[in-house]
C-alpha positions, -999 to 999 in steps of 0.1 A, spaced: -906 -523 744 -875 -533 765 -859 -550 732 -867 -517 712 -857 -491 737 -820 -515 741 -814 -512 702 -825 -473 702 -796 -466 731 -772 -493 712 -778 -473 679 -767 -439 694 -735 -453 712 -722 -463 682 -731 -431 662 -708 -407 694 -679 -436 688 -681 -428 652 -680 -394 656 -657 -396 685 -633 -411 658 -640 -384 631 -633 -358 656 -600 -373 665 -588 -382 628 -592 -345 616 -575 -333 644 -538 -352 640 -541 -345 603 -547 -303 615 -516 -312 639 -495 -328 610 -502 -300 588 -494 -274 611 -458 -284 618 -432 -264 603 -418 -278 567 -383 -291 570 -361 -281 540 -342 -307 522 -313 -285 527 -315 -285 565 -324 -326 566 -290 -348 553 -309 -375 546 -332 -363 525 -305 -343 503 -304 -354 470 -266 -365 451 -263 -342 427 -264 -354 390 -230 -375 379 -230 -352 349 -221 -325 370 -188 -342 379 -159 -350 369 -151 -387 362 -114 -393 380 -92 -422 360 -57 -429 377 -30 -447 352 -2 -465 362 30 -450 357 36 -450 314 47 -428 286 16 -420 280 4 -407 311 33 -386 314 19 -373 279 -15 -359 280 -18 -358 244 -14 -396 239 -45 -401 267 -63 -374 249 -81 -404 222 -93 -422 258 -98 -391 275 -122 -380 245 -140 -412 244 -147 -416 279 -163 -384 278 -184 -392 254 -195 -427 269 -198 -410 304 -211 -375 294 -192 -361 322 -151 -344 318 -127 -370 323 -101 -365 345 -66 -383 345 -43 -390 376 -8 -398 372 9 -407 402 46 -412 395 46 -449 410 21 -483 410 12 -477 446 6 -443 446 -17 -453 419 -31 -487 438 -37 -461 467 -59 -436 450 -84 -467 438 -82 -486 477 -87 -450 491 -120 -438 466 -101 -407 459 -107 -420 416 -137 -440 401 -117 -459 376 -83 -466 375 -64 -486 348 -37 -507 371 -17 -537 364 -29 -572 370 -6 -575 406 -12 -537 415 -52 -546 411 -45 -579 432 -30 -558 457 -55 -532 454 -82 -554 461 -68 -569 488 -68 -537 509 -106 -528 494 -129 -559 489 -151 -536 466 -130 -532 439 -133 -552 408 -119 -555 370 -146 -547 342 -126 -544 310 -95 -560 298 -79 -546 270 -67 -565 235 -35 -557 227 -29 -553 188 3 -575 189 -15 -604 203 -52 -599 193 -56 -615 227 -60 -597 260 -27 -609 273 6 -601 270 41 -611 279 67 -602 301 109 -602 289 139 -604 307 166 -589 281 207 -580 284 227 -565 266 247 -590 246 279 -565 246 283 -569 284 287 -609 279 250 -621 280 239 -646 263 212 -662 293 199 -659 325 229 -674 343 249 -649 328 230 -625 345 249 -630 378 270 -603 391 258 -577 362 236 -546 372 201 -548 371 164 -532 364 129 -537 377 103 -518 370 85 -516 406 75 -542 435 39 -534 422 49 -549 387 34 -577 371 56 -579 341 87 -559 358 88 -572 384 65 -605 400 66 -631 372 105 -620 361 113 -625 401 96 -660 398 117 -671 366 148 -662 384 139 -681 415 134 -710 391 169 -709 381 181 -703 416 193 -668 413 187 -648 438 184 -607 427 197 -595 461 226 -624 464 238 -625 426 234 -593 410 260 -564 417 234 -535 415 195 -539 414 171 -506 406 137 -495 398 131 -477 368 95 -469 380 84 -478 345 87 -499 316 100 -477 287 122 -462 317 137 -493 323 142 -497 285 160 -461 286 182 -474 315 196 -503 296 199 -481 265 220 -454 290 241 -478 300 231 -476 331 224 -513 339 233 -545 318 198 -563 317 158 -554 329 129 -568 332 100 -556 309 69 -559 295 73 -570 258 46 -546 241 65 -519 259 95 -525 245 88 -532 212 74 -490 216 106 -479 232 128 -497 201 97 -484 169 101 -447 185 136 -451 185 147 -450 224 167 -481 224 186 -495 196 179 -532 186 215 -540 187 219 -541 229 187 -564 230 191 -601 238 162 -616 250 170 -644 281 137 -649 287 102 -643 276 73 -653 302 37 -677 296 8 -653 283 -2 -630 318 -38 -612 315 -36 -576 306 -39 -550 327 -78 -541 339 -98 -511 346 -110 -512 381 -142 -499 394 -157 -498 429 -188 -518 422 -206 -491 451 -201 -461 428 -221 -477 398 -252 -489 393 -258 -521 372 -269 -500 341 -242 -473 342 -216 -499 346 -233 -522 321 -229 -488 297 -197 -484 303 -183 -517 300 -208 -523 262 -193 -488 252 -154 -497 259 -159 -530 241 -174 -513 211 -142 -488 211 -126 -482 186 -94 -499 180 -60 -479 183 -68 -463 218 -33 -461 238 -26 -475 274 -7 -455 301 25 -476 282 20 -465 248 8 -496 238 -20 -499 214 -51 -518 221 -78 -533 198 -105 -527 223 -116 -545 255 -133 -575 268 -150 -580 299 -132 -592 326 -137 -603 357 -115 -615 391 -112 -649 381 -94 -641 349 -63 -629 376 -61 -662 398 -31 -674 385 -11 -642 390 -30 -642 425 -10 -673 432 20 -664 421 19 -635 448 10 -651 474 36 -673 468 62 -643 465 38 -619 486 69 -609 515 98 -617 491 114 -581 493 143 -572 467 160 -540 480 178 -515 458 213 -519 459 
């Protein structure tokens, strides 16, 4: 009897713990659904980005002919459109680091900058990167060269002849105009700010072409696919062109994402779509491309080098 009446109490203790527990369980859940609903509107976190489509995709260019003419970026302009879906909008600062600044500074979410002006861009922002080199039509490579040329009519026939004549870069930010040219000088041992009577900065390279056409400088440093547009459209006659010195194949210039502002399969779109492009599509210099090809930061090293070795060499105007 003892054994029976133990098990009859044990039996009911652990039906009011059960029920105890019921009790309690539909109570927080009547608390929890009588708070009041937060909107998503009122709560940051939970606000949702709205839909890339429903804004604009912002490209700066380096300094070019064709980004001061927004007919010759319509052919990208259109295709980028259609690979993005959204309106593409191009920025054209009036110098490289205006343009370096708007890609460090998130302000774009592409920009199209030279090889040094993307070293020194990433330099300042970690999370930048190069997805797409372009194939120039000259080449069918994706490099190009850089020139240093005179005019033969002022008495120059090479680089040493170069000394005490006026001069043209293109911009400190430079690659082609500026960086590798400085180098092949130094390897001669002329030194801009010591040996040349006048030194400028045309601020681009079919201005620097203009310059020496002008007469307003005796030699300039250049990219080679740039000049070849400045002498086919007619801007500088053949005649005043003696090329001193042409430069070692130098990777073309990239388009540079930050890698936060894409996810792997809209940058994986992007950069299948540009590589399928098709071939003709103009750079911010005029000069034609036969598509892209991936790149990526390795593919830069060398000119990386190069600056650091030049990195706080500063050439005044003069």
């Amino acid at each position: 009897m003892q054994l029976s009446y133990l098990w009859s109490a044990w039996v009911k203790l652990i039906k009011r713990i059960w029920l105890f527990l019921l009790i309690f369980c539909l109570s927080a859940i009547a608390v929890s659904c009588s708070q009041p609903n937060v909107s998503s509107s009122n709560n940051p976190a939970s606000t949702t980005n709205p839909s890339p489509t429903n804004q604009p995709f912002r490209v700066a260019l380096i300094p070019g002919s064709a980004s001061e003419s927004p007919e010759k970026l319509k052919p990208l302009g259109d295709y980028l459109q259609k690979v993005t879906n959204q309106q593409v909008l191009f920025n054209t600062p009036k110098t490289y680091e205006a343009a370096v600044d708007l890609m460090v500074n998130e302000q774009v979410d592409m920009a199209f900058l030279g090889p040094l002006s993307y070293i020194q861009a990433k330099e300042r922002n970690p999370g930048l990167a190069p997805i797409l080199m372009p194939i120039e039509q000259a080449t069918g490579r994706p490099w190009y060269t850089s020139l240093i040329v005179g005019n033969p009519d002022k008495g120059i026939e090479s680089l040493q002849d170069l000394k005490g004549k006026r001069f043209a870069f293109t911009s400190p930010s430079s690659t082609s105009g500026f960086l590798i040219p400085l180098a092949a000088l130094q390897a001669q041992n002329i030194d801009p700010t010591r040996d040349f009577s006048s030194i400028v900065y045309g601020g681009s390279h079919d201005k620097n072409a203009v310059l020496l056409a002008e007469d307003k400088v005796d030699a300039i440093a250049l990219n080679k696919g740039a000049l070849e547009v400045a002498k086919t459209e007619g801007r500088v006659p053949s005649n005043i062109i003696k090329t001193l010195w042409e430069s070692d194949p130098i990777p073309t210039s990239p388009f540079v994402i930050n890698e936060k502002k894409f996810s792997p399969e809209s940058l994986a779109k992007l950069q299948q779509a540009l590589v399928d492009a098709p071939p003709g599509l103009l750079s911010s210099t005029g000069i034609k491309y036969n598509g892209y090809t991936i790149a990526k930061d390795s593919d830069f090293e060398q000119i990386r080098q190069i600056y650091t070795k030049y990195k706080f060499v500063v050439i005044p105007p003069k």
